[in-house]
N, C-alpha and C positions, 0 to 999 in steps of 0.2 A: 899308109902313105898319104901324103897329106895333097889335096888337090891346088892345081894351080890357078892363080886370078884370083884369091882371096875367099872362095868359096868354102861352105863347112867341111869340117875336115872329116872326113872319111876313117872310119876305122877296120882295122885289117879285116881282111874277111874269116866272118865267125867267133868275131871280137863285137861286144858293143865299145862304142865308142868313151873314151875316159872321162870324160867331159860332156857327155853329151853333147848334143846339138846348140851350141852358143847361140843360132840364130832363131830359137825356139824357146830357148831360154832366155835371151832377149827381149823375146816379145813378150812371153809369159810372165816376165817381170813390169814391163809396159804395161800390161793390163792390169795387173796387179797391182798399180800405183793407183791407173785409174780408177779402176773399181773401187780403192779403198777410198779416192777422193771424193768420187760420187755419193758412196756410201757416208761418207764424214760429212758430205753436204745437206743429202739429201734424208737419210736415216740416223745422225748421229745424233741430230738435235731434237727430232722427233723419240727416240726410243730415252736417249737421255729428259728430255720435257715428262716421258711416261713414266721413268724412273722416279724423279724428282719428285711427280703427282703421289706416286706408289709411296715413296718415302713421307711424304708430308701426310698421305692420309694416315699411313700405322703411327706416325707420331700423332696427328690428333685423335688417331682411337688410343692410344697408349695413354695422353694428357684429358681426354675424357674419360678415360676408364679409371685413371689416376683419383679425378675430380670426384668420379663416380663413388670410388672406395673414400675419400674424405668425407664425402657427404654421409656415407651411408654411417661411419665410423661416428661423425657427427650427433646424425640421429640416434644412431644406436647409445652412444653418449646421455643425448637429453630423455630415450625413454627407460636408461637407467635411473637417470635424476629425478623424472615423473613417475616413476616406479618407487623408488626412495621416498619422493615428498608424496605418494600419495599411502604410502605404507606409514609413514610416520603421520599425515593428517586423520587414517585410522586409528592410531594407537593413541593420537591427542583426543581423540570420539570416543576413542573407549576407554579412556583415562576420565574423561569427564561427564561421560555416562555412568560410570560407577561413580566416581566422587558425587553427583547427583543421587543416588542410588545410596548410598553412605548416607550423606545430607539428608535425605527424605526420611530414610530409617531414622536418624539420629534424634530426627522432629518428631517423628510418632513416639517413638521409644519416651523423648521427654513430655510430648503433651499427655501419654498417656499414664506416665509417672505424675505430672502434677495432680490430670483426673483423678488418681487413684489419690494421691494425698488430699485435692480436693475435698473427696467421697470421706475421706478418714473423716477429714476437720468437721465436716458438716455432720458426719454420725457420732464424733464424741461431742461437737455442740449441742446434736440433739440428744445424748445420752448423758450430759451436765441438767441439760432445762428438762427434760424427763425425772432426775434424780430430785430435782430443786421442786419441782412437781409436785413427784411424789412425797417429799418430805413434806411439803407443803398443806399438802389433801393429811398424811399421816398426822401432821400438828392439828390441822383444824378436827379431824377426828378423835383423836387422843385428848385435845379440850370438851371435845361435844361429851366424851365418855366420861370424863373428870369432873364436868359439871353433873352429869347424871348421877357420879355416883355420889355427889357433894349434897347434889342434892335429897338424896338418899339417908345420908349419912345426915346432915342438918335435921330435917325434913320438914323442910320448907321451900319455899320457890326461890332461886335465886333470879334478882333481878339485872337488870340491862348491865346497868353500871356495875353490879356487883362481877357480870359475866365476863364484862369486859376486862375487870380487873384481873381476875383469874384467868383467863385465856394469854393477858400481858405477863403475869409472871408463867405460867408453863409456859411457853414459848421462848423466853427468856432462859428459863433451867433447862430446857430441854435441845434448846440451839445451844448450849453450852455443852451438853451434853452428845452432841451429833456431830456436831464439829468440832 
């Protein structure tokens, strides 16, 4: 039964009311405005400002960590490339270390092939004037014997001019004869 002069309405007894208490819900709702205005005034723009902070800071650890991985991708890049140019400036070292190494051989190998043809040339030079030598020393002894025995044979002295002469013809038949 519902009370008279406008007052909250009453529910039967042993009944909560269907509606509850309109004049309590009312107010509960009055506060509940305020509070949210308060709260929109006073706490909205503050937690929203904290948000905002919150947000802008993981996007600049996101865009520095971003920066971070380019740089490092970067580097990682140029100590491929310095890894590369300094493997290939070894293999240009040891490419021209040995061609050096080549070269140096190639020089000894030839001055030591000249030396030895040197060596030849100079031991058949001296084994030509050895031969011409000794034919040499062979002729004037083969004359000194030729005269001994001419002399012999005559027996008489043979003299300067006569020696000469005969030493000019042996040497003459006998260089025909040698060579």
């Amino acid at each position: 039964m519902a009370s008279e002069g406008g007052g909250p309405i009453a529910a039967p007894a042993g009944k909560p009311p269907a509606f509850g208490n309109l004049y309590v819900i009312g107010w509960s709702a009055v506060n509940f405005f305020v509070l949210l205005a308060m709260l929109y005034k006073f706490a909205f723009n503050p937690i929203n400002a904290m948000l905002e902070q919150r947000t802008n800071t993981i996007e600049s650890s996101i865009k520095h960590a971003e920066e971070l991985k380019v740089e490092v991708e970067q580097m990682r890049k140029e100590a491929q490339a310095n890894l590369i140019e300094s493997r290939k400036e070894a293999q240009e070292t040891v490419a021209r270390a040995t061609k050096a190494a080549e070269d140096t051989k190639n020089d000894i190998v030839a001055k030591a092939k000249e030396e030895v043809d040197n060596m030849k040339l100079r031991a058949k030079t001296e084994i030509e004037s050895a031969t011409e030598q000794a034919k040499v020393e062979l002729r004037d002894t083969a004359a000194t014997l030729a005269m001994m025995a001419a002399e012999k044979v005559l027996g008489r002295a043979i003299t300067e001019a006569d020696h000469q002469k005969m030493v000019k013809e042996f040497v003459n038949e006998a260089g025909d004869l040698l060579c």
